[in-house]
Residue, then its C-alpha position, 0 to 999 in steps of 0.5 A: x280327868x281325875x276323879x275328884x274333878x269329875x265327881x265335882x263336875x256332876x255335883x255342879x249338876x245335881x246342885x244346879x239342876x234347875x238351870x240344868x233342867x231349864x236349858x233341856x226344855x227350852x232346848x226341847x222346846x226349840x228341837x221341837x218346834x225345829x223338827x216337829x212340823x216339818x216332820x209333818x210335812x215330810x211324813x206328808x209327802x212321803x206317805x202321799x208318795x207311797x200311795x202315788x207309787x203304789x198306785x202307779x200314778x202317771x208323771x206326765x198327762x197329755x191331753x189334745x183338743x182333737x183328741x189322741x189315738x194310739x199313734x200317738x201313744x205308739x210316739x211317745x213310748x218309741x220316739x221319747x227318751x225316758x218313758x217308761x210306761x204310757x197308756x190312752x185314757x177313756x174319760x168323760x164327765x156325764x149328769x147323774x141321779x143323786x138322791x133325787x137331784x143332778x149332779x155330775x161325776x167323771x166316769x174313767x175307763x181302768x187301765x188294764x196295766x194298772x196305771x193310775x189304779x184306784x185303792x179298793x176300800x171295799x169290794x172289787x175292782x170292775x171286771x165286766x161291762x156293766x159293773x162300777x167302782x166309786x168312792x165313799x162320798x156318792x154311797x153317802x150322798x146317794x144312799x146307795x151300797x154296794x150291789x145297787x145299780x147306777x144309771x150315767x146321764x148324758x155328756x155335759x161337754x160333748x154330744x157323743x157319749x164314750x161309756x154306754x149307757x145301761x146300769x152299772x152295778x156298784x161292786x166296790x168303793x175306791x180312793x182315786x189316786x188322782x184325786x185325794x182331797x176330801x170333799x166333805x173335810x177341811x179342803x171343801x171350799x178349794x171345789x168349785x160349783x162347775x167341778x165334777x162332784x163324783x168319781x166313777x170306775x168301769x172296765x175298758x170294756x164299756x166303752x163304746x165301739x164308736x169311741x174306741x181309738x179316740x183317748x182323752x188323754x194319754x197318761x205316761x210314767x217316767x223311768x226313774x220317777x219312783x227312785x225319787x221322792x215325790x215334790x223333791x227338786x230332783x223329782x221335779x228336775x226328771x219330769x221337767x226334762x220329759x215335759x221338754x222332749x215331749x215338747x220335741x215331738x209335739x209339733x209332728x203329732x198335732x200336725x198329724x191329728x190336725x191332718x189326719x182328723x182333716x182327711x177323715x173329714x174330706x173322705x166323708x165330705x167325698x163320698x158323700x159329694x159323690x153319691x149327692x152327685x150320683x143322685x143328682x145324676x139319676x134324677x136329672x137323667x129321669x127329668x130328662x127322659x119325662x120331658x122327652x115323653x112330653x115332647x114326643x107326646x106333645x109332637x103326637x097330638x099336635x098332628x093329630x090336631x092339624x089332621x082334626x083341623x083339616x077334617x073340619x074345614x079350618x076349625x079350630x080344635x077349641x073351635x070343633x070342642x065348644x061345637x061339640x065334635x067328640x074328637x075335638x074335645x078329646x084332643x083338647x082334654x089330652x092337650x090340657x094334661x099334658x101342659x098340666x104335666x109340663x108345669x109338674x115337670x117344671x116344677x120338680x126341675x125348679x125343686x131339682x135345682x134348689x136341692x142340686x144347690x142346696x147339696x152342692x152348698x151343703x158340701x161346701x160348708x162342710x169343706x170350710x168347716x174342715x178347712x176352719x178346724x182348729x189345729x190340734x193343741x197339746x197340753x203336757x202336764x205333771x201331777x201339779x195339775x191335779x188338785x189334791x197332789x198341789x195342795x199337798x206341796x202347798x200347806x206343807x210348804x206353808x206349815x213349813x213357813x211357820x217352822x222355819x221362823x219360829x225355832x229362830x226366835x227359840x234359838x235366840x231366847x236359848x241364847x239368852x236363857x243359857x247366858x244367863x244361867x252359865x254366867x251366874x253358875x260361874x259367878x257362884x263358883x269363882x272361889x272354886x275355879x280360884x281353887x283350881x286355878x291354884x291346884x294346876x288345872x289348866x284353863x281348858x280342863x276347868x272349861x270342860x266343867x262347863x261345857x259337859x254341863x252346857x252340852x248334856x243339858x242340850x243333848x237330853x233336850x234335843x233327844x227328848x226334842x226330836x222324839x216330840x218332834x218326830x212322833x209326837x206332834x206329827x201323830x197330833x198334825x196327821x189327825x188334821x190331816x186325816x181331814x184334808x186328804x184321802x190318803x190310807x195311811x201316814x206314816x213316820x219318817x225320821x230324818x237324820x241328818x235334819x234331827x241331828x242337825x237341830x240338836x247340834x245346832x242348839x248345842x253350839x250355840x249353847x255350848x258357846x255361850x258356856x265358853x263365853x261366859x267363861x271366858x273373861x273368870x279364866x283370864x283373872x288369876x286364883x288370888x283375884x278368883x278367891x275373893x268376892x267380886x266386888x259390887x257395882x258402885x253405886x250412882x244416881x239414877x235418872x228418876x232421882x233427879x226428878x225431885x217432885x216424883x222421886x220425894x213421893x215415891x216410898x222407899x221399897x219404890x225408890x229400892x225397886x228403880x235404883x236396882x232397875x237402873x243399877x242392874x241394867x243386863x239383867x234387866x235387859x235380858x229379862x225385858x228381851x226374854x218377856x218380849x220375844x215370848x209375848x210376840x210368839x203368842x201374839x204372832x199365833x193369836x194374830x194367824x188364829x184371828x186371821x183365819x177367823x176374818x176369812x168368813x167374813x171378809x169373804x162372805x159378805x164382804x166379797x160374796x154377796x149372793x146367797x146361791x149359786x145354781x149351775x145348770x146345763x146351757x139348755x135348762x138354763x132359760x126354764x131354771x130362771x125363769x122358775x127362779x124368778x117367779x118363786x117367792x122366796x127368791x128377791x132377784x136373780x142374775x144370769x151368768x155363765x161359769x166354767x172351771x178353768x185353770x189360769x197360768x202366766x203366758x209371759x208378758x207379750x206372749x199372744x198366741x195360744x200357740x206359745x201360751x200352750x206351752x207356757x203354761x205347760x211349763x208353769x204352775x197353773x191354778x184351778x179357778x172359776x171362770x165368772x162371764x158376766x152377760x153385756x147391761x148387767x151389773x156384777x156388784x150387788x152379787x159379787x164386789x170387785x174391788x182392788x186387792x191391796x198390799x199384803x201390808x194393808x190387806x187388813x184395811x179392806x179392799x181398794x176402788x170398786x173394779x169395773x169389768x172391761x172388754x179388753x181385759x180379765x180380773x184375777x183374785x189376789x191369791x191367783x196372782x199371788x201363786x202364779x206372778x202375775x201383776x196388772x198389765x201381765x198376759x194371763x192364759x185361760x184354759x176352760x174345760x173344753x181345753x180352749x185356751x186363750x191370753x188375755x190381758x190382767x187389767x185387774x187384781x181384786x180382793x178375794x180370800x176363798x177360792x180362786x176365779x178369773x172374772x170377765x164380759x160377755x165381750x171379751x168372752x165372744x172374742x177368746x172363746x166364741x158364743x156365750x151361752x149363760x148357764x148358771x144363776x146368782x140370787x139373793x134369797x129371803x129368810x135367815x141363814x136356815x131358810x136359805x139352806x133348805x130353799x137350796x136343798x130342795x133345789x140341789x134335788x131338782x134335775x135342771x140344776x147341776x150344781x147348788x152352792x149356799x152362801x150360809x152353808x158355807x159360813x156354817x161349814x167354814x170353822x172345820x175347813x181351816x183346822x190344819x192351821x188352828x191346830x199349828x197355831x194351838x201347838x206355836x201357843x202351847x210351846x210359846x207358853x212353856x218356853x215363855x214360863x221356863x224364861x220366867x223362872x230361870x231368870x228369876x231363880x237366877x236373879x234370887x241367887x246372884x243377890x242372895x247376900x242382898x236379900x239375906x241382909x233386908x232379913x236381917x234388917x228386919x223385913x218380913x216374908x210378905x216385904x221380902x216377897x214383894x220386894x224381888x216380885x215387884x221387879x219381875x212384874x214391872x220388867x215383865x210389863x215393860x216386855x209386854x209392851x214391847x212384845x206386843x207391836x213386835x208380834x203384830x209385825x210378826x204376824x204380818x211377815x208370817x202370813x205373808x210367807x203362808x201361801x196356800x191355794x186358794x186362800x189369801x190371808x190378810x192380816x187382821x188382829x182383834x183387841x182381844x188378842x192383844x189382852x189375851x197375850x199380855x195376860x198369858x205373860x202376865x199369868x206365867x209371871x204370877x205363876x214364878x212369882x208363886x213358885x219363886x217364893x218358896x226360894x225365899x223363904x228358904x235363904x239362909x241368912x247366916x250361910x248367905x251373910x259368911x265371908x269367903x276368906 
């Protein structure tokens, strides 16, 4: 390339600038949106994935509904390929004393492998028996601070406490790996009422000699797991593989618990038949031995009364007693007692024989209860289980929705722009691609000036784009973050090949609309390249021969249509330009008011109660009885929840055998589980109603559903995550891990939270009795009243949890951050994509008519008429844009919150007028704004520079 060629091919840079500088920012924009939020995404996972390895937390929990030993243990580490560590866990859910209320925490025993070892914030680990770790959020609740002490109630599933009870002293404050979302930030609402509201750490040594040997789950860490990165699909493949040859020795060691949980039962059901017989022995030989006194007694006095009878000549011995002979009357007396005794004797052998049948009865109903010991059932599960963990998959895969469709309508108004800008960059230079041409340069030299000026712009925006892209709008994301997760750090990654890839991208499609537009000046020859391009001839247009409209309309109106009609691919691609902008504000103003609607389609529109109140089964009859006589309280419902995690068994699947293992395969859901007592009407405290498609979604929920006894109503969202449709076989975990299918007989409309509703009925069937132990209540007063009436009684120990419909409608703006953030940055850079489109295509249509507006100068029009005769146009095309952009980012909205699937949250579609008006004003306002920046250009035409002739 010489260097005449190439000074020229830097000067058509400095001289072009502004197309130049348009291309690198819509380049910018496109790499940034590309690149920004899945960067964030990834940064997520990748810091979430530290923190797990740094941690050590388990792969792979199993959990029994009898229970592990430490054979089993000692099984899977010798008999499963692929484990690399596994350890027994102590845990268990107890009521806790806060600040003057119930509450519940889980209480888990330290490995002293250090697996699943919490992050220390402040102070130490626990090192003996009576000390404790925590987490923040019970200092703040509590009051408490490191040093004080902290007492554990009693169990709230099981009879037998694992931990022993006496103070625990708080030597530090931790981050449990295992559970990272913020309780108290943007993930609150995904907690339900019967979840555990604490975390508490102790030595293994605080556990009680009575459960030792007995693990409530076994925790296991696989070989190779720390190589990979977590929620990646080689990752998920490795666990997988475990979960399946876990599943090889299954069956053998639920057999052996079941067997050996049966033997310890009929060796205690032994020993005690055989000292119940040994009594029973003992006493019938006493029983035995006073009835042969008796008789022996009895033998002795009636001789002594036939020696008496004879002595007094045939006198009775009652006959001599009454006559008053003393012999008589002591014979008489001693024979008394002595039918006084036989009666007692009678009586013990009566009682003897109730407490020999009763013992014997005794016995039998303990060997059918051994006998009706359910089998041992595993549940193997990965960390999708656990909350925290899934919800970090979830939104990221839903912000990753956002950035995936998004750079598409950036790329394609990129396509626009830079057609735009090459073809009238060179139609102003066809006189020098001529000169060229004339001079020798082949066509592929000529075309290199083009595509270095193409490809320069792209690769200046792509890097200024992936710095953005990957410092910037991570760092603006993370702050949201830093709400939803409990994680110590984010950290940045840069992801070559996606970085690269995403600027290569917009540099080919750039670069090769460079060449295209090239391509058609290079075939004409220099001869035909020196002269003028010669003007479109000119025609009636449509409006002309409208006469009425077309007679009454003035004549810089009549010069606006015909150059409208007259330049129709400009026209377009300006219209198509202002369309797309427009729909990507109006697709963001559209999952903004989406967000918005969740409030108060949930609240109100789902959630009719104004408290929820969970106490223990034995307060509950006290706590409702109490509630119903206070006043502030208008009426109240008992029903029974649980936590519980719903999966798909498989359609047809019937026995919790099989669901067992289904749904340790599968995704699984954290819901709650709502029992609705027989007689009692849910609908004035929740409304059940059928959810609709996600296309209708905005019109509300369908018909009113009515709880059956043959099936279970799930939430949209549930049946959204996990597949299940209407007729489908669902499997219901509750926390006792009793599973148990049951029939989808309904999908209904809820937007917050996910929950599984059914009959007392159906709940008898699956799980055995019912035992109600929560309360739903309307309450008196305004939102204030209401949240101080369920303050006071979050401090009275009969409640274990208190839930206030008002303090949730109060705290909803800041759990939904994460998503309002997105939007903001889709609007920010819809914006700036929207204005560099409008100025591009206006100083590209000032400068391909510059001879035309030279000419009305000169003709005689002002700066105001000249002003107001380009500016006219660029309004009315960017009307016309509006008007198309608006229903086209309502579809795109639709489509958007479709893909944006989170737990626990279902978006319905719902668009308010406002956003409508706010998004055509925006195009409107950056229309205005060119239109200011374009007059200048104006102004500046050289009439007589503009009017010269080539030749």
């Amino acid at each position: 390339m010489s260097s005449a060629f190439a000074k020229d091919m830097w000067r058509t840079v400095g001289h072009g600038w502004k197309r130049f500088v348009s291309i690198m920012i819509i380049t910018a924009l496109g790499v940034t949106m590309a690149t920004g939020l899945k960067a964030s995404c990834v940064d997520l996972r990748r810091s979430a994935d530290l923190f797990f390895d740094g941690q050590d937390l388990y792969d792979v929990s199993v959990v029994s509904t009898l229970g592990l030993t430490d054979d089993d243990v000692s099984a899977i580490g010798r008999d499963v390929d692929g484990v690399d560590h596994a350890v027994g866990v102590y845990g268990e859910e107890v009521a806790i004393d806060v600040d003057g209320g119930r509450s519940k925490a889980n209480v888990t025993a330290l490995d002293d492998g250090n697996m699943d070892e919490p992050l220390v914030t402040d102070g130490r680990l626990p090192r003996t028996a009576d000390e404790a770790v925590t987490t923040d959020m019970y200092l703040k609740d509590s009051g408490s601070r490191i040093g004080d002490t902290v007492t554990f109630g009693d169990p709230i599933a099981s009879d037998d406490d694992i931990f022993a009870r006496h103070p625990y002293t708080i030597v530090g404050t931790v981050i449990d790996p295992a559970d990272i979302n913020n309780a108290e930030g943007a993930t609150a609402f995904r907690d339900n009422a019967s979840s555990a509201d604490y975390d508490f750490f102790v030595a293994r040594s605080a556990v009680n000699d009575s459960a030792k040997g007995v693990y409530t789950a076994i925790h296991l860490t696989v070989r190779g797991a720390k190589d990979e990165q977590a929620y990646g699909t080689a990752y998920t493949a490795l666990i997988d593989r475990m979960k399946t040859r876990l599943a090889g020795i299954q069956d053998d060691r639920e057999q052996a618990r079941t067997k050996q949980i049966r033997d310890e039962a009929d060796a205690d059901i032994d020993a005690e038949e055989t000292k119940a017989n040994r009594e029973i022995a003992d006493a019938q030989a006493k029983l035995d031995d006073a009835q042969a006194k008796l008789d022996g007694q009895r033998t002795l006095l009636d001789g002594q009364a036939a020696q008496l009878e004879s002595a007094m000549g045939g006198l009775t011995v009652d006959q001599a007693a009454a006559a008053g002979v003393d012999a008589a009357v002591r014979l008489r007396d001693a024979r008394n007692q002595l039918d006084e005794a036989q009666r007692t004797l009678d009586g013990q052998r009566r009682e003897f024989a109730a407490n020999r049948d009763d013992a014997r009865n005794r016995i039998a109903r303990a060997r059918q209860k051994v006998d009706d010991i359910e089998p041992a059932q595993w549940y193997v599960r990965d960390r999708t289980a656990l909350g925290g963990y899934a919800s970090i998959d979830s939104d990221a895969k839903s912000i990753e929705a956002i950035g995936t469709a998004f750079p598409i309508l950036f790329l394609l108004v990129a396509v626009l722009i830079s057609l735009t800008a090459i073809t009238r960059m060179v139609e102003e230079e066809r006189g020098l691609i001529g000169t060229y041409k004339a001079l020798g340069y082949r066509k592929r030299e000529i075309l290199r000036k083009y595509v270095v000026y193409a490809g320069l712009a792209c690769l200046l925006g792509g890097i200024l784009g992936d710095l953005l892209g990957f410092v910037a709008l991570p760092k603006i994301i993370f702050t949201i973050f830093e709400t939803m997760y409990l994680l110590p750090a984010f950290t940045l990654h840069f992801d070559w090949a996606y970085g690269l890839g995403a600027v290569a991208l917009f540099v080919m499609v750039v670069v090769g609309s460079a060449v295209w537009a090239c391509r058609g000046e290079l075939r004409l020859t220099p001869a035909a390249l020196m002269r003028p391009k010669a003007p479109k001839a000119g025609r009636k247009i449509l409006l002309e021969r409208v006469r009425p409209l077309w007679n009454r309309m003035s004549f810089l109106g009549k010069v606006t249509a015909r150059n409208l009609f007259r330049y129709k691919s400009r026209a377009l691609m300006t219209i198509c330009g202002i369309a797309g902008c427009t729909m990507l504000l109006m697709c963001g103003f559209a999952i903004r008011d989406s967000v918005v609607a969740l409030s108060p389609n949930q609240y109100g529109g789902v959630t009719a109660y104004d408290l929820m109140a969970v106490t223990s089964q034995d307060d509950h009859a006290k706590a409702m009885k109490a509630l119903k006589a206070d006043d502030e309280v208008r009426d109240v419902l008992g029903v029974r929840i649980d936590s519980a995690t719903l999966s798909s068994a498989g359609a047809g699947s019937d026995s919790s055998a099989d669901s067992a293992v289904d749904s340790a395969s599968g995704r699984e859901e954290n819901v709650q589980l709502v029992v609705v007592p027989d007689g009692a009407d849910l609908g004035d405290y929740i409304h059940l109603r059928e959810a609709q498609s996600d296309w209708s979604a905005a019109l509300g929920g369908g018909a009113t559903v009515r709880l059956t006894d043959d099936g279970v109503a799930i939430t949209k969202n549930a049946q959204q995550m996990l597949g299940l449709d209407v007729g489908g076989v669902a499997h219901i975990k509750d926390s006792a891990l009793h599973g148990a299918n049951a029939t989808v007989d309904a999908v209904v409309e809820n937007y917050l939270g996910n929950s599984v509703f059914m009959t007392q009925r159906l709940y008898e069937r699956l799980y055995g009795d019912y035992h109600a132990n929560a309360m739903l209540a309307h309450l008196d007063g305004d939102s204030a009243a209401q949240i101080r009436f369920c303050d006071s009684l979050a401090r009275d120990d009969a409640y274990l949890s208190v839930t206030s419909t008002a303090e949730l409608v109060r705290d909803f703006t800041k759990n939904f951050t994460l998503i309002n953030t997105v939007v903001y940055v889709l609007l920010v850079l819809a914006g700036a994509l929207a204005f560099v489109v409008l100025f591009t295509l206006s100083t590209t249509n000032i400068s391909e008519r510059e001879r035309e507006l030279a000419t009305i100068k000169v003709l005689g029009f002002n700066r105001r008429e000249v002003r107001r005769y380009v500016n006219r146009e660029m309004i009315i095309l960017t009307l016309i844009g509006v008007a198309v952009g608006l229903p086209l980012g309502r579809l795109a909205g639709e489509g958007l919150t479709m893909v944006l699937r989170m737990p626990s949250i279902y978006f319905a579609v719902h668009v308010q007028w406002p956003s409508y008006v706010i998004s055509g004003v925006l195009s409107l306002a950056f229309a205005l704004l060119v239109t200011l920046a374009t007059n200048r250009m104006l102004d500046r035409i050289d009439m007589v520079g503009a009017l010269k002739s080539p030749e």
